[in-house]
C-alpha positions, 0 to 999 in steps of 0.5 A: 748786325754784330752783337753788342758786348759789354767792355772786357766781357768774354763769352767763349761757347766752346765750338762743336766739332762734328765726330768725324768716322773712324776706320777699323782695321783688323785686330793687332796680335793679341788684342781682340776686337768684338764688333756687330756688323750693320748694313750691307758688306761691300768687296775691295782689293788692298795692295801694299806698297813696298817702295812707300810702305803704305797700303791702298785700296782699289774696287778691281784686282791689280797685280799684288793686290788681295781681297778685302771686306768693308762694312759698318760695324758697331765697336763693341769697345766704344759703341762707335759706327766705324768703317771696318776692313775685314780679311777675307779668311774671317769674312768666311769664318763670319758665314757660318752666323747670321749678320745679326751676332756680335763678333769677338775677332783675334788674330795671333801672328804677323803678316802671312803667318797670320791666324784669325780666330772668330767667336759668336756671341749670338744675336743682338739687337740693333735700334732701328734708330741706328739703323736709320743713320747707317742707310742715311750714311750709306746713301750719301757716303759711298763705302768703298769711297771711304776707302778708296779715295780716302774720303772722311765722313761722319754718321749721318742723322738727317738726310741732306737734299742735293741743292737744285738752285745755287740760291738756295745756300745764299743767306740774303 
C-alpha cells in the first residue's frame, strides 16, 4: 500500500549510495603514496596494448605481459580499503619488513626508466574490525577478478548467505 502525503508536500530523503572500491595503481612521478597492506598478496600478469592504448590484467604469462602484485591496502591519504597494484621491483623492495608496516612509495621516472623508492614507517596496528571486512571481502570478491574481469566491488561488513531457494528474495 502507497504512503499517504499531504497536497504539495515534499519528502526528498536523500539515497544512499553504496562507496563502491577504488583502484590504486603505483605512484605518479613525484607524488608519493603511503599504504599499509591487509590480507593476503595475489601475483598477476599486465599487458599493455599499444593498438587500444589500455592496459589488461591476465592470471598466467602471455606474450608482453609483466608481472604484477595486487592486494589490499589501507590508503594512508584517505583512510580508504583500496585494491592496490603493485610493481614487482617494489613488491621486492617490501620483503625486506613485515607486512604489517606502513609504506611510503615514490617513484621518479617515466615508463622503463622508472625508479621506485620504498620507505618504512614500521609497524601499525590494523583493528580487528577492519580486519574482519577485508576477509569478508575477500571471500565473496575474488582479487585477481577485480582486476581481470574488471569487476566493481565494495568493502564488505556482513557476510552475505548464497540463495539456496529462488523463493527466498520474493517479498510475498
Amino acid at each position: 500500500m502507497a504512503e499517504e502525503v499531504e497536497f504539495g508536500q515534499v519528502n526528498n530523503k536523500p539515497i544512499k549510495k553504496k562507496k563502491r572500491g577504488v583502484i590504486l595503481y603505483p605512484p605518479k612521478n613525484n607524488a608519493p603514496i603511503t599504504i599499509r597492506f591487509v590480507g593476503k598478496q595475489h601475483k598477476v600478469y599486465q599487458r599493455w596494448d599499444q593498438a587500444t592504448r589500455k592496459s589488461t590484467f591476465h592470471n598466467s604469462r602471455i606474450d608482453g605481459s609483466v608481472q604484477k602484485f595486487i592486494s589490499f591496502v589501507i590508503d594512508r591519504a584517505d583512510g580508504e580499503v583500496k585494491a592496490a597494484v603493485c610493481p614487482s621491483t617494489v613488491f621486492e623492495r617490501l620483503g625486506e619488513y613485515s607486512p604489517d608496516h606502513d609504506f611510503k612509495i615514490s617513484r621518479q621516472g617515466f615508463g622503463m626508466g622508472s625508479t621506485y623508492h620504498v620507505e618504512s614507517f614500521g609497524p601499525t596496528i590494523v583493528s580487528d574490525e577492519l580486519e574482519l571486512r577485508i576477509d569478508i571481502t575477500s571471500q565473496v570478491y575474488d582479487l585477481a577478478d577485480i582486476f581481470i574481469k574488471n569487476i566493481k566491488w565494495e568493502l564488505l561488513d556482513v557476510e552475505y548467505e548464497p540463495i539456496s531457494n529462488r523463493f527466498d528474495i520474493l517479498d510475498l
